[in-house]
C-alpha positions in Angstrom: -16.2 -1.3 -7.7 -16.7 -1.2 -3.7 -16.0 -4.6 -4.1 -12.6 -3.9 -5.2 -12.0 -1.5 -3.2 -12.7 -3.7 -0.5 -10.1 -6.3 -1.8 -7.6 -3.8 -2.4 -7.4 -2.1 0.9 -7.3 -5.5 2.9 -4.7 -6.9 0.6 -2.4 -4.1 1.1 -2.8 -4.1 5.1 -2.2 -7.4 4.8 1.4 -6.8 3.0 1.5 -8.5 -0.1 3.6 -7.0 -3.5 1.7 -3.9 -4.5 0.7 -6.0 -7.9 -0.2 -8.8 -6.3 -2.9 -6.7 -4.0 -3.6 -5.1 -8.0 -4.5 -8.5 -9.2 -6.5 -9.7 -6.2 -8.7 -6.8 -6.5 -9.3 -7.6 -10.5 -9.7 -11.6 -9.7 -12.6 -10.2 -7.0 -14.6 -8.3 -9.4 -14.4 -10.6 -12.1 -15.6 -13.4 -9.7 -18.4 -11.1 -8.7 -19.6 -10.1 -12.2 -19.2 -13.9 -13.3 -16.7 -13.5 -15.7 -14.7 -16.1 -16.6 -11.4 -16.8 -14.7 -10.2 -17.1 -18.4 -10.4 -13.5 -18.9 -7.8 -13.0 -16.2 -5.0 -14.8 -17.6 -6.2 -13.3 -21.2 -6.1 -9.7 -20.3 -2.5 -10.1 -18.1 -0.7 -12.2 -21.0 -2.1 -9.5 -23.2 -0.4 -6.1 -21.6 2.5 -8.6 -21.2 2.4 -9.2 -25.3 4.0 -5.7 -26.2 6.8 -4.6 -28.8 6.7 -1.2 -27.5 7.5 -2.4 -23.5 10.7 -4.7 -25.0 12.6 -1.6 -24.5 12.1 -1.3 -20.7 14.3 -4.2 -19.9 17.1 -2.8 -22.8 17.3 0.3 -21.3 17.1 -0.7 -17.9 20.3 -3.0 -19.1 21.9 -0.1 -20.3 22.0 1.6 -17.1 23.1 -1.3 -15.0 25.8 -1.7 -17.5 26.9 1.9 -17.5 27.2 2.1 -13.6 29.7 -1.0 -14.2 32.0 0.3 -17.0 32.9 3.6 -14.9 30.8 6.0 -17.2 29.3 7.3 -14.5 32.4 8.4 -13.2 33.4 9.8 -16.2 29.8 11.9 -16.6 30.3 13.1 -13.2 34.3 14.3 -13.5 33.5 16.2 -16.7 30.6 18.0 -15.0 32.5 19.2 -12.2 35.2 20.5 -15.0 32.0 22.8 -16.3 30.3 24.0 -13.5 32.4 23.1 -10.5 33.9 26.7 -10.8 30.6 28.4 -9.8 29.6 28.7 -6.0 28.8 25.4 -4.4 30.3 23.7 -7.1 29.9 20.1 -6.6 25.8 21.1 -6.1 25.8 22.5 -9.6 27.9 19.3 -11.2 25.8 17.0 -9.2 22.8 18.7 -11.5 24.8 19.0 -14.7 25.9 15.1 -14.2 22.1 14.1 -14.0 21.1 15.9 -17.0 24.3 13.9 -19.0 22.9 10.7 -17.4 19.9 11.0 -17.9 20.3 10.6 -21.7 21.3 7.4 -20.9 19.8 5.2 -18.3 16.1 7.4 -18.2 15.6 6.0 -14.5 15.5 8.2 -11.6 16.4 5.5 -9.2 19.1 4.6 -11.7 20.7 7.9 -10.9 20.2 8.5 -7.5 21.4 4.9 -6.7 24.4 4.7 -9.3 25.2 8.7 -10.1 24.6 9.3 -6.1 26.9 7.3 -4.7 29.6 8.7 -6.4 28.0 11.9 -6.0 27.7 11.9 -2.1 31.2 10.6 -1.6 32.8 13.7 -3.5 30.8 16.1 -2.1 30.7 15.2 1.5 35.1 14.6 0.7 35.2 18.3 0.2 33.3 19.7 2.9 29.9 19.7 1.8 27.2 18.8 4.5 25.8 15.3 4.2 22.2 16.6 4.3 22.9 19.3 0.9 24.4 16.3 -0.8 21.8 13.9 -0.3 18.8 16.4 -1.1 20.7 17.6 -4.2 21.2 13.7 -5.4 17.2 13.5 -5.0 16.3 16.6 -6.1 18.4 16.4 -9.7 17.9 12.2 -9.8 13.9 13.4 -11.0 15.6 14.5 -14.2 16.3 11.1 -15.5 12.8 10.1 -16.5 11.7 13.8 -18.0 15.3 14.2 -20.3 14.9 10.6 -23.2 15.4 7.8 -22.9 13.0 7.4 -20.3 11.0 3.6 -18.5 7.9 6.0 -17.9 7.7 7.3 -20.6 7.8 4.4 -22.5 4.9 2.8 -20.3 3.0 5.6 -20.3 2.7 5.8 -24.5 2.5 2.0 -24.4 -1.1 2.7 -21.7 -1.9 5.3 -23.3 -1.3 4.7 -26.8 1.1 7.8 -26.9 4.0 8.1 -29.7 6.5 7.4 -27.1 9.2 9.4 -30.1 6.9 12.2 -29.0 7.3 12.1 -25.2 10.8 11.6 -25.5 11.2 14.6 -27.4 8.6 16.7 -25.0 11.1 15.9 -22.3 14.3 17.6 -24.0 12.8 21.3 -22.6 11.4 21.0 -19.7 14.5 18.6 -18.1 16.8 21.4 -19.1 14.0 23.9 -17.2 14.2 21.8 -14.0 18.3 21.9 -14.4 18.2 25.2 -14.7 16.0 25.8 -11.8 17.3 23.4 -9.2 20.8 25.3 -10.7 19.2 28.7 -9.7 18.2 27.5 -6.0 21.5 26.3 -5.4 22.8 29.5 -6.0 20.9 30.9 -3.7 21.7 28.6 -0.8 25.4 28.1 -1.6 25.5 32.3 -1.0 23.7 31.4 2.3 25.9 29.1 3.5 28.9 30.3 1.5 29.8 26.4 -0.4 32.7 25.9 -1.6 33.8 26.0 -5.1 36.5 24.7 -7.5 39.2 27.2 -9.1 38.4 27.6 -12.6 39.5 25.6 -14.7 41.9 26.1 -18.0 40.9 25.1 -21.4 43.8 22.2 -21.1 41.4 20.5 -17.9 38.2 21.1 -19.6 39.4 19.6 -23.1 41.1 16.5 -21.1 37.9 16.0 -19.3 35.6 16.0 -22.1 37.7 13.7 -24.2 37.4 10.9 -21.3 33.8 11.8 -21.1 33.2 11.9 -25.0 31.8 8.7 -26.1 29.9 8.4 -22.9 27.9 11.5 -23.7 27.9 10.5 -27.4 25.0 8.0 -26.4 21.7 10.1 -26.5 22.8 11.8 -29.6 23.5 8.5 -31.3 20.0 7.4 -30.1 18.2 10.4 -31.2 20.0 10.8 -34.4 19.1 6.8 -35.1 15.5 7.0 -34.1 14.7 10.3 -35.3 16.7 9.9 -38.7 14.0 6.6 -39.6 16.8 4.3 -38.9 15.4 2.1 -35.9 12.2 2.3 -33.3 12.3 3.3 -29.6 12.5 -0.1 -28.6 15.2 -0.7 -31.4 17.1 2.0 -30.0 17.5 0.3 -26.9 18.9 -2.4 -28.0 21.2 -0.3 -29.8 22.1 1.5 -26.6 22.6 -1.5 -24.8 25.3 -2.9 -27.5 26.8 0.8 -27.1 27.4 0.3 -23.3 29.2 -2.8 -23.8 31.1 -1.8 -26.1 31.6 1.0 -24.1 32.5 -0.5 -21.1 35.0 -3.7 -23.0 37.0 -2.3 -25.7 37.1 2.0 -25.1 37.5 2.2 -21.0 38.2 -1.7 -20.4 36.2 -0.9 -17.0 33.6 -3.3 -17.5 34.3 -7.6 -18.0 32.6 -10.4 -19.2 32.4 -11.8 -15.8 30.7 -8.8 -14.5 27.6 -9.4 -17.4 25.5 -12.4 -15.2 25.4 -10.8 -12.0 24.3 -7.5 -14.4 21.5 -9.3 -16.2 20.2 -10.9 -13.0 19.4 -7.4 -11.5 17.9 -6.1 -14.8 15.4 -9.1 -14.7 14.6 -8.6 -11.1 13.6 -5.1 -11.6 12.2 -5.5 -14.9 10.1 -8.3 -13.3 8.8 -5.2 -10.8 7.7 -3.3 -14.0 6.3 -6.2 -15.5 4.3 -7.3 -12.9 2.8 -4.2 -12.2 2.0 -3.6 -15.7 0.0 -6.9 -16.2 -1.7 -6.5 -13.2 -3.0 -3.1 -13.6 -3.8 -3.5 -16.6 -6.1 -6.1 -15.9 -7.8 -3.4 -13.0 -7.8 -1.4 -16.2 -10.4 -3.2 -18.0 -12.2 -4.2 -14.6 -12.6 -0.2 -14.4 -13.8 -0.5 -18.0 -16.6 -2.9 -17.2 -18.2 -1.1 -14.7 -17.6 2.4 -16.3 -16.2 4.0 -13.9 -13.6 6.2 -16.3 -16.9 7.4 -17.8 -18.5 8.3 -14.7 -15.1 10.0 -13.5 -14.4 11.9 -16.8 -17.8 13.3 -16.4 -17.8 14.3 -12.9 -14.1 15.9 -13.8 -15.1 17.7 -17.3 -18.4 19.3 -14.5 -15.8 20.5 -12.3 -13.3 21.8 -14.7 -14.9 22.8 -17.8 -11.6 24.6 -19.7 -8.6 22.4 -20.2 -6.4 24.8 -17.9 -8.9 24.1 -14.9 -8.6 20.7 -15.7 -5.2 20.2 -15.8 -4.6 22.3 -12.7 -6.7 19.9 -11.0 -5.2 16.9 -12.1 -1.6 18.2 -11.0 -3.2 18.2 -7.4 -4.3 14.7 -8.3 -1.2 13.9 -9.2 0.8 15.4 -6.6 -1.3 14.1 -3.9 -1.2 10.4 -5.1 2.4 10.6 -6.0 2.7 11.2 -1.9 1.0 7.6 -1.4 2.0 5.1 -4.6 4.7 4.4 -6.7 5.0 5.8 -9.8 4.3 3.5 -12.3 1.7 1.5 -10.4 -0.5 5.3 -10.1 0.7 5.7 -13.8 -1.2 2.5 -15.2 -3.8 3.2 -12.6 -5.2 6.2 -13.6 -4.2 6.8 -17.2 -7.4 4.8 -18.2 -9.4 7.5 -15.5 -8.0 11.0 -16.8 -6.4 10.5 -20.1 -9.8 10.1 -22.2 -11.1 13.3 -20.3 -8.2 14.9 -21.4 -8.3 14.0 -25.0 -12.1 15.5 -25.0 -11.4 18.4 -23.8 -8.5 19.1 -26.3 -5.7 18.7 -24.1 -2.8 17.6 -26.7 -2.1 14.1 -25.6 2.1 14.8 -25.9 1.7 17.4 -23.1 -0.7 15.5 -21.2 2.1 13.1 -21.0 4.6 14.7 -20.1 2.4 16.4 -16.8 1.7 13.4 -15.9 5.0 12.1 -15.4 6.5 14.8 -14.1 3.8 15.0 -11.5 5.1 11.2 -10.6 8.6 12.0 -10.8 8.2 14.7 -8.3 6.3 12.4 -6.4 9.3 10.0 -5.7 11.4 12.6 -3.6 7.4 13.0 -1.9 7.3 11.1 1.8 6.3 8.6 2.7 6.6 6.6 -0.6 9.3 8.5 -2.0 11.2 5.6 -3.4 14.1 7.6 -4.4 14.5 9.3 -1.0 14.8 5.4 0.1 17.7 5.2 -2.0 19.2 8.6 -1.7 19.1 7.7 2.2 21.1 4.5 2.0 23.4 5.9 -0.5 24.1 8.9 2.3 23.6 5.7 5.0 21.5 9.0 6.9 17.7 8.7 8.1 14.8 8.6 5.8 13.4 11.5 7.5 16.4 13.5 7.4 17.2 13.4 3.8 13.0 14.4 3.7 13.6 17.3 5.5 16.9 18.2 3.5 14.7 17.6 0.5 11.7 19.8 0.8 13.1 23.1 -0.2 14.4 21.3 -3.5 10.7 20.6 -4.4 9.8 24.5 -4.7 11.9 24.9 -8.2 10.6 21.7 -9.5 6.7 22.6 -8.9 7.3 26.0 -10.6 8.5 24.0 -13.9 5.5 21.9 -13.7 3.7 24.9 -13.3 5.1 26.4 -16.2 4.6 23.1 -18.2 1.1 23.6 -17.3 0.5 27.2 -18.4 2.5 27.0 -21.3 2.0 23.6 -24.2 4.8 24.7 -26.5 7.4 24.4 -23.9 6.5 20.7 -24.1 4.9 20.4 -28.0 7.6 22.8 -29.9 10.1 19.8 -29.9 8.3 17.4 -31.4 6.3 19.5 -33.5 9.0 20.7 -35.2 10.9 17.1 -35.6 7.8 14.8 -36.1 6.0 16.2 -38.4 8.7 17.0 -41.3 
């Protein structure tokens, strides 16, 4: 394992792709423990070899396609209609609008690069500071992974041999909780700076707006009613979603052509390629870490320290939070899930909610500096600093660790859902 860690920490000051540095490490041990170089390209074609993971690329798809066919535009108009009437208005429907598209692209990134631009634009038109709008856009883009469909969630029960149905459906709460609260701190700051806010709207606007918006919103509740009714899989579903869109997008608002569908598939293979990549390559560190025991060794050094499943995941939201600050998600996802998800499962921690900490831990950790991937994007979308949309951020990130805390403390607000709809 030193040996490893060695070859990790050179290959990343050296600058190479984050999996590449992965893989490099893995290669060294194997090398040193005279394993076969077979058992490289074995274990790497094998996390590659995955029904489950098919439906990263579809719903990834889906949300490329979505930006296209103006539905994003649509999502957002309608959620200024509901909310835009309250005190900083636009803050509020920038939230709203993230919890709408979240149903359908499940990518934080996704939304802060595709809702945000849209997003920014309107607010800063009205008056809005560019700093508020940016650290909104960040602050309500973590939604998208938590609320289904969701591309961690779905590698997460793929690494961790999760129901991923499950996960999606321990999201529903908690993503309306960190709506709600993000809702609530706006409030308070909109007060402060006395925002502005829209007149309210008659029944006529709202009507008219949701009609433009309908179909578009109709998307999570066909996927849910599909995969939770028996009639096709997650990864089915995205599929499903993904015909949606274009239908979507060609014959209801004709925003979206055939001409626009290469250029839209090359970016979903370049980013599924990302995923991918890091996937194979951890999880081939994965069963390098399984070799020389170290989960074993970890779990029981963690279950000595934290002997009551509270303790334990207390601790591992400082884990999380900490390491969320210095990695992507998904690479710290397929990282440590083989480390702190068999501790958790001993002592009794119900693998749903595990799940569902552990991602929201990561999601928070993208709008964390200095490897806040979405503050990158939120910060070209705003074309302001890095550092200043961090600053604008931080307050944001108070609301969100309360939810989490909450999450914690309290399993049903996570395990009611699926409880109630998985096991009839």
């Amino acid at each position: 394992m030193l040996s490893i860690l060695a070859v990790w920490f050179v290959a990343i000051f050296l600058g190479p792709p984050l999996w590449l540095a992965m893989s490099l490490a893995g290669w060294a041990f194997l090398v040193l423990a005279g394993i076969p170089d077979l058992a490289l390209a074995q274990r790497i074609a094998k996390a590659a070899d995955s029904f489950p993971l098919l439906a990263a690329p579809l719903f990834i798809l889906m949300g490329n396609v979505m930006n296209t066919a103006g539905i994003t535009r649509r999502i957002f108009r309608f959620a200024t209609v509901c909310v835009g009437w309250m005190r900083g208005g636009l803050c509020h429907a920038n939230i709203v609008a993230s919890v709408f598209f979240a149903g359908t692209s499940g990518s934080a990134v996704a939304d802060a690069g595709g809702l945000g631009t849209l997003e920014i634009k309107a607010m800063t038109d009205e008056g809005y500071s560019v700093d508020i709008a940016a650290a909104v856009t960040a602050s309500s883009a973590t939604i998208g992974p938590i609320i289904p469909p969701s591309l961690p969630m779905i590698v997460y029960g793929v690494s961790a041999e999760t129901s991923i149905g499950g996960l999606f459906l321990a999201g529903v709460v908690p993503g309306v909780l960190m709506a709600g609260a993000l809702m609530l701190m706006v409030r308070a700051i909109a007060r402060k700076l006395d925002l502005p806010r829209h007149p309210f709207p008659g029944l006529r606007d709202l009507w008219r707006a949701f009609l433009d918006a309908f179909w578009a919103l109709m998307t999570p509740v066909i996927l849910f009613a599909g995969l939770f009714g028996g009639v096709f899989t997650p990864t089915e579903a995205a599929g499903v979603a993904v015909a949606y869109a274009i239908v979507l997008g060609l014959f209801i608002y004709r925003d979206f052509r055939l001409a626009d569908l290469p250029r839209i598939i090359l970016d979903t293979v370049e980013t599924t390629g990302v995923v991918l990549a890091l996937v194979m390559s951890a999880a081939l560190l994965a069963y390098c870490l399984a070799l020389s025991q170290v989960p074993q060794a970890a779990g029981a050094y963690l279950t000595s320290l934290a002997a009551s499943p509270v303790v334990f995941l207390l601790l591992v939201n400082v884990i999380l939070l900490v390491v969320g600050c210095f990695m992507e998600g998904l690479a710290a996802m397929l990282i440590l899930i083989p480390i702190l998800v068999p501790v958790a499962l001993k002592l009794g921690v119900d693998p749903i909610q595990f799940g569902l900490i552990f991602v929201l831990n990561l999601m928070i950790g993208t709008i964390t500096p200095p490897v806040g991937i979405v503050l990158y994007v939120t910060a070209k979308v705003a074309n302001i600093s890095f550092e200043r949309v961090t600053r604008a951020t931080m307050p944001f990130l108070a609301p969100l660790l309360v939810v989490l805390l909450l999450v914690t403390l309290f399993p049903p607000l996570s395990t009611w859902l699926p409880e109630l709809l998985l096991t009839r």
